[in-house]
N, CA, C and O of each residue as an XYZ file, in Angstrom:
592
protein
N      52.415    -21.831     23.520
C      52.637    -20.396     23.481
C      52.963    -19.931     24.885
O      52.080    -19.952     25.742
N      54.316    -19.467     25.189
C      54.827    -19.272     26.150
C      53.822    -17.924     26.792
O      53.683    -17.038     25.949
N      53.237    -17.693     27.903
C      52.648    -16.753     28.487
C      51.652    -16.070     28.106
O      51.495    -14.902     28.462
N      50.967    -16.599     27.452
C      50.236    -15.537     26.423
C      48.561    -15.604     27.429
O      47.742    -14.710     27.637
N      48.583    -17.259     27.923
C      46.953    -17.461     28.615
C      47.135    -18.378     30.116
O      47.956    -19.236     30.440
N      45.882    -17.717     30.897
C      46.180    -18.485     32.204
C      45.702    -20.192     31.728
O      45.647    -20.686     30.602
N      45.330    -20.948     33.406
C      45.002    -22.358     33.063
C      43.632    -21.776     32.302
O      43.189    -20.654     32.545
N      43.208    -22.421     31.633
C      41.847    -23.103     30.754
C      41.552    -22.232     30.288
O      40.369    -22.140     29.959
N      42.454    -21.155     30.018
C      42.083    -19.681     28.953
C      42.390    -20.047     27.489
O      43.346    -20.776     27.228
N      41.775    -19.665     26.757
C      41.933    -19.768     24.848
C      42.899    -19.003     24.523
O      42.906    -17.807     24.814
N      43.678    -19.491     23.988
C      44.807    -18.757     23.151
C      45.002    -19.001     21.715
O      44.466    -19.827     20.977
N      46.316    -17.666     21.370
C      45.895    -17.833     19.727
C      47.387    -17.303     19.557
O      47.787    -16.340     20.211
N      48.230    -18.018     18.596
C      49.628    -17.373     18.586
C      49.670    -17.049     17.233
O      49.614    -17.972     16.421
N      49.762    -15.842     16.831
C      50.054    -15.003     15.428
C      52.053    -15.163     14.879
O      52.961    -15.879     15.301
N      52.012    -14.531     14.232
C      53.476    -13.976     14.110
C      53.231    -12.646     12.687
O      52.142    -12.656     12.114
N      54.165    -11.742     12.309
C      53.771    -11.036     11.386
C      55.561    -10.217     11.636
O      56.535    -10.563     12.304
N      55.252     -8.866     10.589
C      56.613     -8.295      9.896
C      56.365     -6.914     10.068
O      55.249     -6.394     10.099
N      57.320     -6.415     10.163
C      58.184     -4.980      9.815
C      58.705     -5.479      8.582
O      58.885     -6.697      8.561
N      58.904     -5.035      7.868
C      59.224     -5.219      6.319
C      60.234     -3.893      5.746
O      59.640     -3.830      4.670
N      60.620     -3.491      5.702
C      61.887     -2.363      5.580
C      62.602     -2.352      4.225
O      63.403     -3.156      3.749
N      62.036     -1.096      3.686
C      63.263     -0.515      2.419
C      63.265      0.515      2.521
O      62.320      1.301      2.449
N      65.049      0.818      2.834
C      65.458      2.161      3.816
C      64.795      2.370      4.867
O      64.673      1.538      5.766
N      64.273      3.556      4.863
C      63.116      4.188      5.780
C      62.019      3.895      5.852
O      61.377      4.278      6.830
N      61.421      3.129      4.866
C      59.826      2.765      4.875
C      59.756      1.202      5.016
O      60.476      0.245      4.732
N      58.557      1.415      5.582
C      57.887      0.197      5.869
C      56.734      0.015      5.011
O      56.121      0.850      4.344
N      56.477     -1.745      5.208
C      55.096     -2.184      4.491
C      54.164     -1.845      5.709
O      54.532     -2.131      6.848
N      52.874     -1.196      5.454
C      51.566     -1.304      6.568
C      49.927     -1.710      5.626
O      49.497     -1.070      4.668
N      49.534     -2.453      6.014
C      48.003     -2.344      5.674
C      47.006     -1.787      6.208
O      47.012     -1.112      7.238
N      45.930     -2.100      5.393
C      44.648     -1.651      5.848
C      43.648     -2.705      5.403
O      43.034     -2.908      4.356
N      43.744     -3.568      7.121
C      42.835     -4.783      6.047
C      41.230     -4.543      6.132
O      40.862     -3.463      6.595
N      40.327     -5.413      5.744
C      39.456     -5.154      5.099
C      38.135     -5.294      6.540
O      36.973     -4.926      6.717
N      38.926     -5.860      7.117
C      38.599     -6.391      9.176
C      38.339     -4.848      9.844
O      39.390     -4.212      9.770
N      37.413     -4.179     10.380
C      37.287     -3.548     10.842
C      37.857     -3.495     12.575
O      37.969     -4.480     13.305
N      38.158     -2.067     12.943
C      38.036     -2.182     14.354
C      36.956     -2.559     15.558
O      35.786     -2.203     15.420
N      37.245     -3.060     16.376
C      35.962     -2.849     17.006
C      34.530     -2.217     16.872
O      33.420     -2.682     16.615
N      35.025     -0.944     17.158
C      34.399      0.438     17.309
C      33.829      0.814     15.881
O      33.062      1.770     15.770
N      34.257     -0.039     14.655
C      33.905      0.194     13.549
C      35.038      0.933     12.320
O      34.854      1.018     11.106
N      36.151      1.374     13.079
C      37.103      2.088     12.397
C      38.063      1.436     11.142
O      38.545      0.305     11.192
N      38.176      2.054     10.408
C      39.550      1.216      9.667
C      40.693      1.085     10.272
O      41.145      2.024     10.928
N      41.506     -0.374     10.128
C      42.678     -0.096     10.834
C      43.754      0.075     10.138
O      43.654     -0.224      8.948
N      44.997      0.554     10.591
C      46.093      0.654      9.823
C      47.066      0.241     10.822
O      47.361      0.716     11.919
N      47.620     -1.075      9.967
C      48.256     -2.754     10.815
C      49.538     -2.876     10.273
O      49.887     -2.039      9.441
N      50.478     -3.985     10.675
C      51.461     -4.615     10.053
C      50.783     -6.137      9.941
O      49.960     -6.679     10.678
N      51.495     -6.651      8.649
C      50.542     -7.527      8.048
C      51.309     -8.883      9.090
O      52.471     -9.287      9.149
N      49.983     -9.325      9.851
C      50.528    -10.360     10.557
C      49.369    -11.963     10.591
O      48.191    -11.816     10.266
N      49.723    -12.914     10.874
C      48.834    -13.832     11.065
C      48.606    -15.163     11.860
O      49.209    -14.704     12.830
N      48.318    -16.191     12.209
C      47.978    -17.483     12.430
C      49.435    -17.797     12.375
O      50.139    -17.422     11.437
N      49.802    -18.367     13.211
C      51.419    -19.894     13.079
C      50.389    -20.720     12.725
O      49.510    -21.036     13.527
N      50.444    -21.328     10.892
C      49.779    -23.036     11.335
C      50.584    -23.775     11.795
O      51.663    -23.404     12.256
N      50.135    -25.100     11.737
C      50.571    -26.467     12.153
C      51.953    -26.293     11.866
O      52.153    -25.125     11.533
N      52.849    -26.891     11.861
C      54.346    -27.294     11.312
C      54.833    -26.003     10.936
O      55.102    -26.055      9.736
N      55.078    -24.841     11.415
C      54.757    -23.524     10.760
C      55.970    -23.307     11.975
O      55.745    -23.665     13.131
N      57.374    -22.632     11.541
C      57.799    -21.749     12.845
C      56.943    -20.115     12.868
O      56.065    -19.977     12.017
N      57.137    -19.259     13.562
C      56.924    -18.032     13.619
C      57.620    -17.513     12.846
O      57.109    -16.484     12.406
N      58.657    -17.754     12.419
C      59.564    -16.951     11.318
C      58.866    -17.027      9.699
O      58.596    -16.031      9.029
N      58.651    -18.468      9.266
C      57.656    -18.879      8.807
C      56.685    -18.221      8.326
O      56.529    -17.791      7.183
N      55.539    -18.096      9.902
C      54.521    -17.963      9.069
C      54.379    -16.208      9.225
O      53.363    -15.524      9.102
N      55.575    -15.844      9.493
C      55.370    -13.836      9.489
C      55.826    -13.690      7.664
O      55.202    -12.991      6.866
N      56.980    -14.493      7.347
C      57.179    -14.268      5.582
C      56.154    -14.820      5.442
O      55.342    -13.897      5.497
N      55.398    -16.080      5.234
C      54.206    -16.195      4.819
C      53.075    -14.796      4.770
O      52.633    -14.363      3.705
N      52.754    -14.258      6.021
C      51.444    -13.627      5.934
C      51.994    -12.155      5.464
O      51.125    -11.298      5.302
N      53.162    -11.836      5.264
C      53.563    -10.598      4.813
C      53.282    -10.599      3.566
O      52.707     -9.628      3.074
N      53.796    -12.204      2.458
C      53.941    -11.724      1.705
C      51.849    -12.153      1.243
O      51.423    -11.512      0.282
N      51.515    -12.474      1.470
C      49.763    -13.140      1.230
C      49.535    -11.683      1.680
O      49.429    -11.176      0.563
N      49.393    -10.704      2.506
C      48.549     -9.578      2.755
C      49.232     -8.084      2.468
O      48.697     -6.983      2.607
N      50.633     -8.407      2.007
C      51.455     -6.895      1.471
C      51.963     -7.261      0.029
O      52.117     -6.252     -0.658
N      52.292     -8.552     -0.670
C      52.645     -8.496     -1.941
C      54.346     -8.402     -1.710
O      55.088     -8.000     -2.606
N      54.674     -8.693     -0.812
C      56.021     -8.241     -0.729
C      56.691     -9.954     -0.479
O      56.038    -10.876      0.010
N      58.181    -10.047     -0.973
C      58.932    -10.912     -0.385
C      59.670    -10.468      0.792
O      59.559     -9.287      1.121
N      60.534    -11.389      1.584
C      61.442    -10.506      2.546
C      62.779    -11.404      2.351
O      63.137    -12.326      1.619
N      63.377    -10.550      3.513
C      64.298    -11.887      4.200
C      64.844    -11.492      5.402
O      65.270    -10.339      5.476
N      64.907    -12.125      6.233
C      65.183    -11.942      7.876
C      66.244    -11.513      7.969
O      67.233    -11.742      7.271
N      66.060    -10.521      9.282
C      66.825     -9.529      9.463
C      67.300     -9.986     11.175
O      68.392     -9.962     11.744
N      65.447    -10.532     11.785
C      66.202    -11.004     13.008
C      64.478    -10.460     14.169
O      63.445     -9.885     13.827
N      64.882    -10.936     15.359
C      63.533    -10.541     15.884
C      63.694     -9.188     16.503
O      64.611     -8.491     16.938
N      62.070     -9.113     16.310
C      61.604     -7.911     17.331
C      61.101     -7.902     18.710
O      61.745     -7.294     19.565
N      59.863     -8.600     19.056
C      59.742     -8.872     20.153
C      58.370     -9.681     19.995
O      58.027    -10.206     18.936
N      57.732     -9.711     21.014
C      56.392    -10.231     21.090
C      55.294     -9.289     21.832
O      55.380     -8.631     22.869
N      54.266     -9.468     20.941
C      52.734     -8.563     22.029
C      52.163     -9.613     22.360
O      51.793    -10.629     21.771
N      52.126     -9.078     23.815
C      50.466     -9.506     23.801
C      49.273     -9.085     24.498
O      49.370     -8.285     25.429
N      48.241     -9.514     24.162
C      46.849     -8.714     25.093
C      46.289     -9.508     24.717
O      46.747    -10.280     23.875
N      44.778     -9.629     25.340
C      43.601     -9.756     25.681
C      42.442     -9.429     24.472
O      42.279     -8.278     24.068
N      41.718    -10.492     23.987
C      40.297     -9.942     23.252
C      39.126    -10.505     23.803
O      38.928    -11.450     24.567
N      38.464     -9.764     23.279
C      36.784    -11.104     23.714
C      36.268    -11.151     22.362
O      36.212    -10.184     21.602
N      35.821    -12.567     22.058
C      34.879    -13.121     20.796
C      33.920    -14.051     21.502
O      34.262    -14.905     22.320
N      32.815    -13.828     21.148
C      31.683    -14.740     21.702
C      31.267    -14.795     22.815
O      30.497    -15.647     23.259
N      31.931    -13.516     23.608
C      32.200    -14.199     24.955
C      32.822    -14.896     25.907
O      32.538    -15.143     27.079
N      33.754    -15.186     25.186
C      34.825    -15.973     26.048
C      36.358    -14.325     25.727
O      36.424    -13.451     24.863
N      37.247    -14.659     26.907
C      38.326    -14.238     27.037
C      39.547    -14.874     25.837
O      39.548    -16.087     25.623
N      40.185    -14.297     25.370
C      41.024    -14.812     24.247
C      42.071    -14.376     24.753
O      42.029    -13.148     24.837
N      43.399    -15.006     25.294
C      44.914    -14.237     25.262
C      45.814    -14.566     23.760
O      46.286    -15.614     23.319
N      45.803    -13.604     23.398
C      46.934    -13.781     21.603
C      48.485    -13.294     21.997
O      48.883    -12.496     22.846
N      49.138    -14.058     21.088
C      50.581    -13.330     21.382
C      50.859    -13.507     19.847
O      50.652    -14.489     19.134
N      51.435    -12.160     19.512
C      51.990    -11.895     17.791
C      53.471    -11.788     18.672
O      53.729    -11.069     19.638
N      54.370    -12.828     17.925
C      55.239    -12.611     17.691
C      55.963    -11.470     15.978
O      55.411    -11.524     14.879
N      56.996    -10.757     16.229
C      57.249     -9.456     15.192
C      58.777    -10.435     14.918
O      59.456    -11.231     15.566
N      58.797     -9.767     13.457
C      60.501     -9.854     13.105
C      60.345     -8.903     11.960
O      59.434     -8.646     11.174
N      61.615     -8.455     12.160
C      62.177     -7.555     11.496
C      62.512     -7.806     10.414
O      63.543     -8.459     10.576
N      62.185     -7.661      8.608
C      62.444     -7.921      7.675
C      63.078     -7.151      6.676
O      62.889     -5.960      6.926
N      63.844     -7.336      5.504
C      63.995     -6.588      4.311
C      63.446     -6.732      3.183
O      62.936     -7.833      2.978
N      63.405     -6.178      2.605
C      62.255     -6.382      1.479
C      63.349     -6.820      0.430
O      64.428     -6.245      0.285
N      62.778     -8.273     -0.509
C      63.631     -8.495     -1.235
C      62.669     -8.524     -2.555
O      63.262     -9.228     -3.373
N      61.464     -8.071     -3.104
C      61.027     -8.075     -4.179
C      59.170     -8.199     -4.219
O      58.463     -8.649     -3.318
N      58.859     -7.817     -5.144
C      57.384     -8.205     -5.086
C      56.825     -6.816     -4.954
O      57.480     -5.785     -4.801
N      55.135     -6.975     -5.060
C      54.387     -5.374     -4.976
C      53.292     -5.732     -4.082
O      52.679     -6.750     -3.758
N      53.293     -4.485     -3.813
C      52.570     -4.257     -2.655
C      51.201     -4.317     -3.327
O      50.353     -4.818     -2.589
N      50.629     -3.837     -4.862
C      49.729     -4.474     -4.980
C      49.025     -5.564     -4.989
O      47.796     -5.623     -4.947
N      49.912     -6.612     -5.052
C      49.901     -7.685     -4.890
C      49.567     -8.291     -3.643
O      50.383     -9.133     -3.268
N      48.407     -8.054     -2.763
C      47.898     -8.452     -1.860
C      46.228     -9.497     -2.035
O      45.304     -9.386     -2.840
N      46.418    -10.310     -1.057
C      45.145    -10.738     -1.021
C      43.664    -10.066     -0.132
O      43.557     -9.038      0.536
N      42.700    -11.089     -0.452
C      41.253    -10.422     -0.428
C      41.173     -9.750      0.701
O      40.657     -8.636      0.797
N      41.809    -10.554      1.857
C      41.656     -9.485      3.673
C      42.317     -8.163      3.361
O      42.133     -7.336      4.254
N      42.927     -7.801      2.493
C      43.597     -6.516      3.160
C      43.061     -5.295      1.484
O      43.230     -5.328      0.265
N      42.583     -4.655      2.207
C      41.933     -3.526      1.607
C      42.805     -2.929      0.657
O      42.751     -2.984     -0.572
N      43.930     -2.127      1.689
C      45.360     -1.344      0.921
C      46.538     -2.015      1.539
O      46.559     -2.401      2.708
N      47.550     -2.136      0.661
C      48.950     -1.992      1.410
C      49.789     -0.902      0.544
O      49.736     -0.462     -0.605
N      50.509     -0.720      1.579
C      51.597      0.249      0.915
C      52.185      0.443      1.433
O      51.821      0.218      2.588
N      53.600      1.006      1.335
C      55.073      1.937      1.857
C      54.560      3.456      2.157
O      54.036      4.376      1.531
N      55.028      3.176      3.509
C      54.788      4.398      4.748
C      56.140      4.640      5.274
O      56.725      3.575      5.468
N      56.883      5.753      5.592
C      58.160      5.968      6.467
C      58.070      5.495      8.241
O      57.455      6.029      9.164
N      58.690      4.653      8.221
C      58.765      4.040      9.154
C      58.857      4.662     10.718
O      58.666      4.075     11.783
N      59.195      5.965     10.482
C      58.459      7.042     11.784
C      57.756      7.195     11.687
O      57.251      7.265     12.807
N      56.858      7.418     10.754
C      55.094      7.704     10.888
C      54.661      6.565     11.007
O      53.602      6.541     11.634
N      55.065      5.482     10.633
C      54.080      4.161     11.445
C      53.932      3.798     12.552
O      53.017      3.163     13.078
N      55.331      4.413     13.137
C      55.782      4.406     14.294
C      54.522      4.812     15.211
O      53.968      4.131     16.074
N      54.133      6.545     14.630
C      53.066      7.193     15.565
C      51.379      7.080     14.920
O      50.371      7.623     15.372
N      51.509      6.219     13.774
C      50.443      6.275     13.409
C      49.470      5.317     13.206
O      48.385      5.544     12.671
N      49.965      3.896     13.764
C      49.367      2.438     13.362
C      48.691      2.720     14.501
O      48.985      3.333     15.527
N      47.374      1.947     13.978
C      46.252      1.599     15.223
C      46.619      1.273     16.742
O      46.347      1.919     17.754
N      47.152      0.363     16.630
C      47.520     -0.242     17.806
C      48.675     -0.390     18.310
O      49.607     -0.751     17.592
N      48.897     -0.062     20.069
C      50.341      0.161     20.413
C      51.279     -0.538     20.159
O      52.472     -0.331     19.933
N      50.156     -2.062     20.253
C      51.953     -3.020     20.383
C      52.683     -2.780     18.818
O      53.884     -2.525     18.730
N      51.814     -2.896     17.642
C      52.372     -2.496     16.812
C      53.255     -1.444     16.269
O      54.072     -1.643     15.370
N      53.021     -0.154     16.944
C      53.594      0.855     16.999
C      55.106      1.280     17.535
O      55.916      2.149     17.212
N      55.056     -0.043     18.768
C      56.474      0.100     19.703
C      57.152     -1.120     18.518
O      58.356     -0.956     18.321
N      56.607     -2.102     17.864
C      57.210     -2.780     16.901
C      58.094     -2.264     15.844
O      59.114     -2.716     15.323
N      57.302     -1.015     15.649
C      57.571      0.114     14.411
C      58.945      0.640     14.656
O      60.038      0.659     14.090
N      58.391      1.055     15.757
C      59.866      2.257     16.545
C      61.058      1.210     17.011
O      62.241      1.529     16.890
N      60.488     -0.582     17.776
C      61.946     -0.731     17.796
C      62.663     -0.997     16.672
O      63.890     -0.938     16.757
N      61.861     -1.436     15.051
C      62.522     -1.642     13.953
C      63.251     -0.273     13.137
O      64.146     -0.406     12.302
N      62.700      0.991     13.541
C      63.352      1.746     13.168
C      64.721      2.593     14.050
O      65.592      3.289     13.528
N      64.519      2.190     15.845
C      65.832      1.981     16.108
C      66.952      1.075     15.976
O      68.107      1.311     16.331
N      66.491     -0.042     15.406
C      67.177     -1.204     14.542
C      68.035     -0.577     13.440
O      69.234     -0.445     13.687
N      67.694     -0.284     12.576
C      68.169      0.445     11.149
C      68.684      1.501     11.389
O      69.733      1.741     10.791
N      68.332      2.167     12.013
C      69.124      3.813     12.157
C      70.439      3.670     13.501
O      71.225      4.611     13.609
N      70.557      2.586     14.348
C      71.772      2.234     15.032
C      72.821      1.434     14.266
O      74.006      1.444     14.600
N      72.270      0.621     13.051
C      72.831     -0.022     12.341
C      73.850      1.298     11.077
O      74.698      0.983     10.242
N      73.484      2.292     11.306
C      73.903      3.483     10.536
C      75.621      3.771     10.540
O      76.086      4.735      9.932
């Protein structure tokens, strides 16, 4: 994982989706609390396993935690930051790609994720928990609306 941890730091490389029909996006609410105790409201992202590209495993965990199929549209970018578990320092990097939705329901989610559903993709923009996700939001919806 390119940059994500110094020498002998723990790292963890995710990947996950923007998911797009028209204007809306897929977002959850998984069942994982915030820190602080809050609910969050996420783009459904997860784990690269083994033999797994990032492209991979973002249709994978989109469609396991939103019910949705996709199909690539192309990338977005990468986050990353800093957690602590146990005590130790964690550097993660989620890689994002930009998807279309090609079928499936959003009820159709598994046990981690509380709700999913279709949100307009400017309000996810200003309204998902967390920034990196948020600038994910906004560059997928300057994606689509330059594509106009």
């Amino acid at each position: 994982m390119a940059g994500a941890g110094g020498k002998g730091s723990p790292s963890e490389w995710s990947a996950g989706g923007v998911v797009v029909r028209g204007r809306e996006c897929v977002v959850i609410v998984p069942t994982r609390r915030a820190a602080n105790g809050d609910k969050v409201l996420a783009l459904p992202k997860g784990h690269v396993d083994p033999g797994e590209t990032p492209v991979q495993a973002a249709a994978r965990e989109v469609r396991e935690e939103a019910g949705v199929d996709t199909e690539l549209v192309g990338e977005l970018g990468a986050v990353r930051y800093w957690y602590m578990r146990s005590g130790k320092r964690i550097a993660k990097q989620v890689d994002f790609f930009l998807f279309t939705y090609a079928g499936g329901d959003v009820a159709d989610h598994d046990h981690e994720v509380e709700r999913a559903c279709w949100m307009p993709l400017r309000e996810a923009a200003e309204r998902l928990t967390y920034d990196g996700e948020r600038d994910m939001a906004a560059r997928a919806l300057s994606q689509i609306t330059s594509d106009e």
